[in-house]
C-alpha positions as CSV (number, residue, x, y, z in Angstrom):
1,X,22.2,-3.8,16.4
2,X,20.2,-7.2,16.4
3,X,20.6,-9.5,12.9
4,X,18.5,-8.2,10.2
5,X,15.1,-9.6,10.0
6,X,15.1,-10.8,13.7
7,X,11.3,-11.4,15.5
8,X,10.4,-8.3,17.0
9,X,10.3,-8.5,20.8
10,X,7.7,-6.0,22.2
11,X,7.6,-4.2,26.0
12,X,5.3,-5.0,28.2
13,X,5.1,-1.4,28.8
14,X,2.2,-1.4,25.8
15,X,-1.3,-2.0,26.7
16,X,-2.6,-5.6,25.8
17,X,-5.9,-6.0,23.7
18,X,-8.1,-8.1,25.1
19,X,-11.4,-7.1,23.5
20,X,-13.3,-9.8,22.4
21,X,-10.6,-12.5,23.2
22,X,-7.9,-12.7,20.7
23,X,-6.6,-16.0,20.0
24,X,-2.9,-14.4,20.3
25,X,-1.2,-11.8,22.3
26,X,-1.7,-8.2,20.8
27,X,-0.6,-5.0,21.9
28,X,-1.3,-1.3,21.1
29,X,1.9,0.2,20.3
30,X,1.0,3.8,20.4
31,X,-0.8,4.6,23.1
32,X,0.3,8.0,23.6
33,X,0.0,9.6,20.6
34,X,-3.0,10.5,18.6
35,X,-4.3,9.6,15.3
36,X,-1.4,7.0,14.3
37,X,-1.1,4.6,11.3
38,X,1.2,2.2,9.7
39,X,1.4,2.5,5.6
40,X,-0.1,-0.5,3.8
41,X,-0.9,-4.4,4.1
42,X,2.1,-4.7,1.4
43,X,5.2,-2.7,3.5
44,X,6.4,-3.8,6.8
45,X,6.6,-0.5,9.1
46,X,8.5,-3.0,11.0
47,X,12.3,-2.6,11.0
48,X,14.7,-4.9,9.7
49,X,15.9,-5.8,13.1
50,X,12.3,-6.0,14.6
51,X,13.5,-2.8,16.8
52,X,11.4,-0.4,15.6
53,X,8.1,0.3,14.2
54,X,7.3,3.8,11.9
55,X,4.4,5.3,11.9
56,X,2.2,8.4,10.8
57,X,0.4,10.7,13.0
58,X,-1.9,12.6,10.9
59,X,-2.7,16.1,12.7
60,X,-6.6,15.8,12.6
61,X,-8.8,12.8,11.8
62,X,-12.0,14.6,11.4
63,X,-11.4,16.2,7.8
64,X,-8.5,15.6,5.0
65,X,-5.5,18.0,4.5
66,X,-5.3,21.4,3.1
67,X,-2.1,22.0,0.8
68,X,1.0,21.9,3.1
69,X,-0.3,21.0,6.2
70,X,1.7,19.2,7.5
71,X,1.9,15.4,9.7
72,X,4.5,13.7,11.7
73,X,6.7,10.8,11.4
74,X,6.9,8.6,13.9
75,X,9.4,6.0,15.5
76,X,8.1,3.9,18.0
77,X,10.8,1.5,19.9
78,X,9.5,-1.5,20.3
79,X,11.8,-2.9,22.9
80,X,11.6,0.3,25.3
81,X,8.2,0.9,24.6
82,X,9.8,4.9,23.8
83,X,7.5,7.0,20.6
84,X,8.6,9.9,19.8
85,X,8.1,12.0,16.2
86,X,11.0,12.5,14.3
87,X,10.0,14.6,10.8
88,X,7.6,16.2,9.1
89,X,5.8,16.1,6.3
90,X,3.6,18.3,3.9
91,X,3.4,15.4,1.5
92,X,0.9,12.9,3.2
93,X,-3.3,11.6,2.9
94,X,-5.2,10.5,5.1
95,X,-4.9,6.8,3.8
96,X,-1.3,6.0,3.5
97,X,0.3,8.9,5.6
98,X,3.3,10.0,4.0
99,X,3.9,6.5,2.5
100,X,6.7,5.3,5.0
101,X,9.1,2.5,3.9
102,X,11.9,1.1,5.5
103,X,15.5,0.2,3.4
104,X,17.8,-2.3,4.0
105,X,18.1,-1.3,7.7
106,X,17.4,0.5,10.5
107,X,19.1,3.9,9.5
108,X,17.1,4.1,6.6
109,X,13.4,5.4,6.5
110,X,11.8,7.1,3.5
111,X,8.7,9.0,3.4
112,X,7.1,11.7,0.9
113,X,7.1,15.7,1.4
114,X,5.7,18.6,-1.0
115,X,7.6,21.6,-0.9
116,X,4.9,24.2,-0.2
117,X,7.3,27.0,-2.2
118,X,6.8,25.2,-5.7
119,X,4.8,22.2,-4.9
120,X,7.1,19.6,-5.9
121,X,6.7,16.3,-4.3
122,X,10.0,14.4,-3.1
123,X,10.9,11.4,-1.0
124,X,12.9,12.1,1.5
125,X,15.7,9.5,3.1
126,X,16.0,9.9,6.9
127,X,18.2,8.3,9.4
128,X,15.2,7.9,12.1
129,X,18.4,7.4,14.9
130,X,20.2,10.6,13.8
131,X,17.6,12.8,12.0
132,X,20.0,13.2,9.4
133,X,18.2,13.4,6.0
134,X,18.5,13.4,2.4
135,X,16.1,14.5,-0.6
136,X,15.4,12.2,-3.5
137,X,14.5,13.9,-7.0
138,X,11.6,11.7,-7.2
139,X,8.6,10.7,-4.8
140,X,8.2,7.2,-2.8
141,X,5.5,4.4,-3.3
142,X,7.1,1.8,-2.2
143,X,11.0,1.0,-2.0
144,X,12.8,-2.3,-2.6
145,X,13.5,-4.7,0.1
146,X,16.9,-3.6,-0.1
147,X,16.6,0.4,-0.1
148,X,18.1,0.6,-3.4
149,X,15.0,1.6,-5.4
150,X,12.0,3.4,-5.2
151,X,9.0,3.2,-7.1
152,X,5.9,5.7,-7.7
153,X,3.5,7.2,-10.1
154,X,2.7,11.0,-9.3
155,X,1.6,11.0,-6.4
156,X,0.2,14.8,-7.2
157,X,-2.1,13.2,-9.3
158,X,-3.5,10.3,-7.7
159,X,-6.3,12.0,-6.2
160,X,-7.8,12.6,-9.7
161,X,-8.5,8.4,-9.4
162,X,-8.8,8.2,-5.6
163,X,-8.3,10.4,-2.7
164,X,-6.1,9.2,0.7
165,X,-2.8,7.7,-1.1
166,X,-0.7,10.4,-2.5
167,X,-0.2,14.1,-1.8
168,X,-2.5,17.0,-1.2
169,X,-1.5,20.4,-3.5
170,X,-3.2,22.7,-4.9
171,X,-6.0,22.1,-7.8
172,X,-4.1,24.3,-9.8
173,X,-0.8,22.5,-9.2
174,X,-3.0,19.2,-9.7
175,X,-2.1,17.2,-13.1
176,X,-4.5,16.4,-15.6
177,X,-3.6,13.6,-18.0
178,X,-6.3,14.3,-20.8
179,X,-4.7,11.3,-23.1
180,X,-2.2,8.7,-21.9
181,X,1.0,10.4,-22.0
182,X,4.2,9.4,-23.1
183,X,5.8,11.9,-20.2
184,X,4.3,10.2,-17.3
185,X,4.0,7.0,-16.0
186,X,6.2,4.8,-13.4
187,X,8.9,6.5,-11.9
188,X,11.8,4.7,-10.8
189,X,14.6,6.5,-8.3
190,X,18.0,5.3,-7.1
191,X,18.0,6.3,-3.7
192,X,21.6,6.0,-3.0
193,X,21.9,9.0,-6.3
194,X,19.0,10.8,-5.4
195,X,18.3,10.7,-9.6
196,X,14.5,9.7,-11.0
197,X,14.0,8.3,-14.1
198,X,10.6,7.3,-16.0
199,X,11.0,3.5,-17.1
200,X,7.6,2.7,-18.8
201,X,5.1,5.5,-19.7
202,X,1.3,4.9,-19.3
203,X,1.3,5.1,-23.1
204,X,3.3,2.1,-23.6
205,X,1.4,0.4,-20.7
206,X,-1.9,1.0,-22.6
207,X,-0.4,-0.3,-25.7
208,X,0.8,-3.3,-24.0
209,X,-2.8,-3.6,-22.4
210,X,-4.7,-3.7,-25.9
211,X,-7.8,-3.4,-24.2
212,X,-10.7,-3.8,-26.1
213,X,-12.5,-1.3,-24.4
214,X,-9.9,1.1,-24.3
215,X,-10.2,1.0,-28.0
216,X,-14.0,1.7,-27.9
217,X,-13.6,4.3,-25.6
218,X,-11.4,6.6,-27.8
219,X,-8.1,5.1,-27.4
220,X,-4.9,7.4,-26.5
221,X,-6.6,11.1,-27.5
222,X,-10.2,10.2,-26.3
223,X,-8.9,8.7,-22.4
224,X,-7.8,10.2,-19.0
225,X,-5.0,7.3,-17.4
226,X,-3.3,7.8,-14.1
227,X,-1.1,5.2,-12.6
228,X,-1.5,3.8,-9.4
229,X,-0.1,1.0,-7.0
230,X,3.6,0.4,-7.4
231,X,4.7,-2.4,-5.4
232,X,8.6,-4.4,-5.8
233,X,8.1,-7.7,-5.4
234,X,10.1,-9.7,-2.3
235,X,13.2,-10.2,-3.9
236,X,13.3,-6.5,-5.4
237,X,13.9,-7.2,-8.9
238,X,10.0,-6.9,-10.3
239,X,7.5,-4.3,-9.9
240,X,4.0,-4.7,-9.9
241,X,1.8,-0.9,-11.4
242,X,-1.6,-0.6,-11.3
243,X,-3.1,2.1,-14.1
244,X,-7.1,3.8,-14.1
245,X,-8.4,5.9,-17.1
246,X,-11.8,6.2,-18.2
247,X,-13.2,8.6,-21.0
248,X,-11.9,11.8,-21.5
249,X,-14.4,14.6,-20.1
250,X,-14.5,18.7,-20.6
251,X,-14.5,19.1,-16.6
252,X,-11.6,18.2,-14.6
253,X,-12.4,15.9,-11.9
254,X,-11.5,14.4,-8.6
255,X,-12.2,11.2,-7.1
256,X,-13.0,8.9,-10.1
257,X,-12.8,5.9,-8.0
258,X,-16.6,5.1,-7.2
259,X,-17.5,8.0,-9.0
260,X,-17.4,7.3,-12.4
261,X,-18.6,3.6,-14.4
262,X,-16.6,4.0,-16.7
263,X,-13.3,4.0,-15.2
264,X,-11.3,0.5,-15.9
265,X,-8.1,-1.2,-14.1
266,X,-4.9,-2.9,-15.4
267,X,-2.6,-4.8,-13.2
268,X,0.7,-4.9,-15.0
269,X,4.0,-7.0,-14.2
270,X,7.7,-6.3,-15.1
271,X,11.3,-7.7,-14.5
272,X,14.0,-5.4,-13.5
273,X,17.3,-6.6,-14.9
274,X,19.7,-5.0,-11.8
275,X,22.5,-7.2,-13.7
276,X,22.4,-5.5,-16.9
277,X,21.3,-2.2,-16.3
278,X,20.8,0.5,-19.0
279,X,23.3,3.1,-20.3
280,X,22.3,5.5,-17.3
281,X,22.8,2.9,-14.5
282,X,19.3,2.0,-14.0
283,X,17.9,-1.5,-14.3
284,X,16.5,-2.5,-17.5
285,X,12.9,-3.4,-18.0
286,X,11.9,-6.9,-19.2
287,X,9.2,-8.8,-19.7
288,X,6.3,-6.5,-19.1
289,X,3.0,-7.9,-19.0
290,X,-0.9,-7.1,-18.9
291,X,-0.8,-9.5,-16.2
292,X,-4.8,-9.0,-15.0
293,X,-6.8,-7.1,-17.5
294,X,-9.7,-4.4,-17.5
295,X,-11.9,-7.3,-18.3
296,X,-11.5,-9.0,-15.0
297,X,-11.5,-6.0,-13.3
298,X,-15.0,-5.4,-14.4
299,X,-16.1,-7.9,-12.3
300,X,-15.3,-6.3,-9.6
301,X,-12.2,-6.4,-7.4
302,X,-9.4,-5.4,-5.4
303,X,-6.0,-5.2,-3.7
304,X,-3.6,-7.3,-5.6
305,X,-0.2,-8.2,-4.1
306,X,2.5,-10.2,-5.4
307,X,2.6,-14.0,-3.4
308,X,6.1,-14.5,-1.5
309,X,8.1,-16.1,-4.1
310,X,7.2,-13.6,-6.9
311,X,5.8,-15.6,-9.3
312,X,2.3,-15.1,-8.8
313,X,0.1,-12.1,-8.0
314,X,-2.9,-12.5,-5.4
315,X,-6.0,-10.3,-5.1
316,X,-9.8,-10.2,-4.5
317,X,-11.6,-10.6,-7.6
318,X,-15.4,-11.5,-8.4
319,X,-14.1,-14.0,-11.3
320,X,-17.3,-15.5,-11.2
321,X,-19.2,-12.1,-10.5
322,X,-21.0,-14.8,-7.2
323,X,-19.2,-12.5,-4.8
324,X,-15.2,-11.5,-3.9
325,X,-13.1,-14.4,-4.0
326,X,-9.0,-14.6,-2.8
327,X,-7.4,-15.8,-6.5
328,X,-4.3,-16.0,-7.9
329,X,-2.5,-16.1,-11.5
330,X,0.6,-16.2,-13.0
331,X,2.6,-13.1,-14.4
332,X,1.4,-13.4,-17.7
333,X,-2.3,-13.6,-16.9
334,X,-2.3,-17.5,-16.9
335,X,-3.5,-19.8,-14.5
336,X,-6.4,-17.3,-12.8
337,X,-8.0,-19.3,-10.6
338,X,-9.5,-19.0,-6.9
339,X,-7.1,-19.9,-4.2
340,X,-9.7,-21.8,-1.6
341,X,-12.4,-22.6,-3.7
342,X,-15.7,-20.8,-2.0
343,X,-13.7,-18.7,0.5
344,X,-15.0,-15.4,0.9
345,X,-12.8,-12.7,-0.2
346,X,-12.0,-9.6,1.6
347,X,-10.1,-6.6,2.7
348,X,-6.4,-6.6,2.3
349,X,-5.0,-10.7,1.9
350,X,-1.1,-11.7,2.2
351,X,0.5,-15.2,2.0
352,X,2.7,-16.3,4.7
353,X,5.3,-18.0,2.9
354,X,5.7,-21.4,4.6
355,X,2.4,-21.8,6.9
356,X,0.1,-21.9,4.1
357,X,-2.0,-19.5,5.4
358,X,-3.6,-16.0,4.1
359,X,-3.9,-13.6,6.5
360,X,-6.7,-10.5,5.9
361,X,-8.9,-8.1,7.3
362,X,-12.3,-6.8,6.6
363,X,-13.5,-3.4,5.1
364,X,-16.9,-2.6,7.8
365,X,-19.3,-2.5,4.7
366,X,-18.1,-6.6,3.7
367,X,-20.5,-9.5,4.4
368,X,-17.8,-10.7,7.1
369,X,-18.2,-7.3,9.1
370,X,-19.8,-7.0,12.3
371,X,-23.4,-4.7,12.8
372,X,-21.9,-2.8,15.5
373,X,-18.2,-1.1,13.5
374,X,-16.0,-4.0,14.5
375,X,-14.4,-6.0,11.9
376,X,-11.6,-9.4,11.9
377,X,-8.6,-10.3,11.4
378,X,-9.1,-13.3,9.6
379,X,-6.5,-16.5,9.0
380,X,-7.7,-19.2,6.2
381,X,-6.0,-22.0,5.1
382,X,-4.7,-21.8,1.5
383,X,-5.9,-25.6,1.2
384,X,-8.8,-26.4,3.4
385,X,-10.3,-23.4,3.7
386,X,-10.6,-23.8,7.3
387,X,-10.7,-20.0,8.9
388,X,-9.9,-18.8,12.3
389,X,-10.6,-15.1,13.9
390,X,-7.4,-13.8,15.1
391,X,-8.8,-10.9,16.7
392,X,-12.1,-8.4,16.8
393,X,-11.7,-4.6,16.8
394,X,-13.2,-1.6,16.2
395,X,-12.5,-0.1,12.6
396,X,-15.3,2.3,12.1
397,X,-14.2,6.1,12.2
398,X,-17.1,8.6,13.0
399,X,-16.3,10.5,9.7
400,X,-16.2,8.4,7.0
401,X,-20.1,8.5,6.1
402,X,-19.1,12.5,5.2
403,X,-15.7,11.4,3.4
404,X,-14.8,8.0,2.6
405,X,-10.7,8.8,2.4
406,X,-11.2,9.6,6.7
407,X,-12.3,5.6,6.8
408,X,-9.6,3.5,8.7
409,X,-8.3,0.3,6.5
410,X,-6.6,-2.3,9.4
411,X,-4.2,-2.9,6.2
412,X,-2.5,-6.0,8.2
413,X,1.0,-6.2,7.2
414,X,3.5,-8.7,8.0
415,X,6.9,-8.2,9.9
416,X,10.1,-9.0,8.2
417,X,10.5,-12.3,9.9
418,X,7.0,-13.3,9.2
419,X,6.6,-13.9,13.1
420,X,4.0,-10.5,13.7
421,X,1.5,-8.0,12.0
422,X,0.9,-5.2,12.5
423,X,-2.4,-3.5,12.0
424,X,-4.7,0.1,12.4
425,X,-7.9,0.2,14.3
426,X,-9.8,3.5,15.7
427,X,-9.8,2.8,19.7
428,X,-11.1,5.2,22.4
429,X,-11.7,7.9,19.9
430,X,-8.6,7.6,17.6
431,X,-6.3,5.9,15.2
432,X,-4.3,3.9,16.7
433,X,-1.3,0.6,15.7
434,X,-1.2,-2.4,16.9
435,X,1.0,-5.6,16.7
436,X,-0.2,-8.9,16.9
437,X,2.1,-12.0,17.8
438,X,1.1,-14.6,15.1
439,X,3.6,-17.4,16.4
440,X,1.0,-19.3,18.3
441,X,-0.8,-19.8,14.8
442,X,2.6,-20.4,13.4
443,X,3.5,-23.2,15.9
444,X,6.1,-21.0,17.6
């Protein structure tokens, strides 16, 4: 097996893009299978060894899922140019599939399931090579660099916030949160043990918040709160959780996100101590901060990520509400400031760690969008400013004016070596992966 973290090398078997004359070589990497995507602009769904890439073929494009419908996994070699689907799963949306992360290798793939008996949502551990598999008591977000750890919220509830991220079950089966519970919150699972333990509870996350308009708003008894994004940081030993809550009302409801003015965001940061753990094995929780605050959230914003060292989040934020700017702070809030002073912000931005560079895309309802459904992939200088379109694609879907979650996000996610991204885009009719070769921007 090649050394782990090698550059990908891709067949020539894959159709090239060449729409609208890319500044590097792309190609479509599943071009025989319908309605495919890669999971997030955080997670590579590139292996370790650059052999492989995992995807998720949804079953239909044109509506969401019912309860226990079920997708595929897939594995797509990128040396032989071979896709084939290898598991499936009950437990997906239309945004992030079934939330596929690789481990510390190739032999290692997780992904979420819902068992349609009890509706339970699980993680499952799959050797992609072998099929063999493995269930996890808890449910996947997004696993550490090493494959040690995984980390979620409940992923049965996140649809009360926002629709295409976790798992679709029943309304019934469908968790309300009509306060901010000491019971829920992030969900930490040792994936070599299979065991899932809760390590902070959205009630202690509020009280670290001390949010004045959490206060105003009822406080613990009068709020609905729902975590969110949980993301390890590149060296695996901090998380990053996102939490949502907005006044408590008498009708359950769906789809907050958008819907509701009222609903506010926190961006919390924590340490896990993997030296020390606790009593149980697990690591310990340190240094947990409010890191970005329901008061710059307000201003509008989104997709925070962690920079490449760790010691800094990035995000889109409208800091000074004059449009979405790329900005960065440190871990305890401090230091918020915009990367490339005037730069536009948009879509879903990640740092390369040594060229200096941001790479993003663009959502088709952005300023940087094009009229006719096509969008870029955009690279900016983290000092200059100076930008460059990588590539031009289509990224309109023709049912997302009846359901936002059936929009298609180019999330454009990094490879393990830093060398190629991969991204979505909807071509000839359908959802499809590509990977573009970034070295000729990286002077390689």
């Amino acid at each position: 097996m090649p050394a782990a973290d090698a550059v990908p090398t891709l067949s020539e078997g894959f159709p090239p893009y060449a729409d609208f004359d890319p500044r590097v070589p792309i190609r479509c990497v599943t071009p025989d299978l319908h309605g495919c995507i890669h999971r997030f602009f955080d997670t590579s769904p590139i292996s370790p060894s650059g052999r492989y890439l995992a995807a998720f073929a949804l079953p239909f494009e044109n509506r969401g899922p019912q309860p226990g419908e079920a997708g595929s996994v897939v594995l797509v070699d990128l040396q032989s140019g071979e896709q084939r689907r290898v598991a499936e799963s009950r437990g997906w949306e239309p945004q992030m599939g079934a939330n596929l992360n690789w481990g510390g290798d190739d032999e290692t793939l997780f992904f979420n399931d819902v068992d349609p008996q009890t509706w339970d949502a699980f993680a499952v551990k799959l050797n992609p090579l072998t099929g063999g598999t493995q269930r996890m008591d808890g449910p996947v977000y997004h696993a550490s660099p090493d494959g040690r750890y995984l980390a979620a919220s409940n992923p049965k509830a996140m649809r009360r916030t926002q629709g295409g991220y976790g798992v679709i079950v029943p309304d019934a089966h469908t968790p309300r949160f009509t306060s901010t519970p000491e019971d829920e919150g992030l969900w930490l699972t040792d994936a070599d043990t299979g065991r899932t333990k809760m390590i902070v509870s959205l009630a202690e996350l509020m009280r670290v918040a001390d949010s004045s308009a959490f206060a105003d708003a009822g406080g613990h008894e009068r709020v609905e709160c729902y975590g969110f994004h949980s993301k390890f940081s590149p060296c695996g030993r901090r998380l990053l959780f996102t939490t949502r809550w907005c006044g408590h009302e008498p009708k359950p409801a769906f789809g907050l996100h958008g819907g509701r003015k009222d609903l506010r965001y926190t961006v919390f940061t924590m340490d896990l101590n993997r030296d020390a753990p606790e009593a149980d094995g697990f690591p310990k929780v340190e240094n947990l901060w409010a890191t970005i605050g329901d008061e710059q959230w307000e201003k509008g914003g989104h997709h925070v990520n962690w920079f490449p060292d760790g010691d800094a989040l990035s995000a889109n934020l409208a800091l000074h509400r004059d449009g979405m700017r790329f900005v960065r702070c440190g871990l305890d809030g401090s230091g918020l400031r915009e990367v490339c002073e005037g730069v536009v912000g948009s879509g879903h931005p990640s740092i390369h760690p040594t060229a200096g560079h941001f790479v993003t895309d663009t959502y088709v309802h952005e300023p940087l969008a094009f009229k006719d459904g096509t969008t870029p992939l955009r690279w900016v200088d983290t000092v200059s400013g100076e930008e460059h379109q990588v590539a031009r694609y289509p990224s309109r879907t023709p049912y997302q004016q009846q359901d936002g979650t059936l929009r298609l996000d180019p999330h454009p996610a990094w490879d393990r070596a830093w060398t190629h991204v991969a991204f979505n885009v909807f071509l000839d009719g359908t959802r499809r992966v590509m990977v573009a070769d970034m070295r000729p921007l990286l002077g390689g």
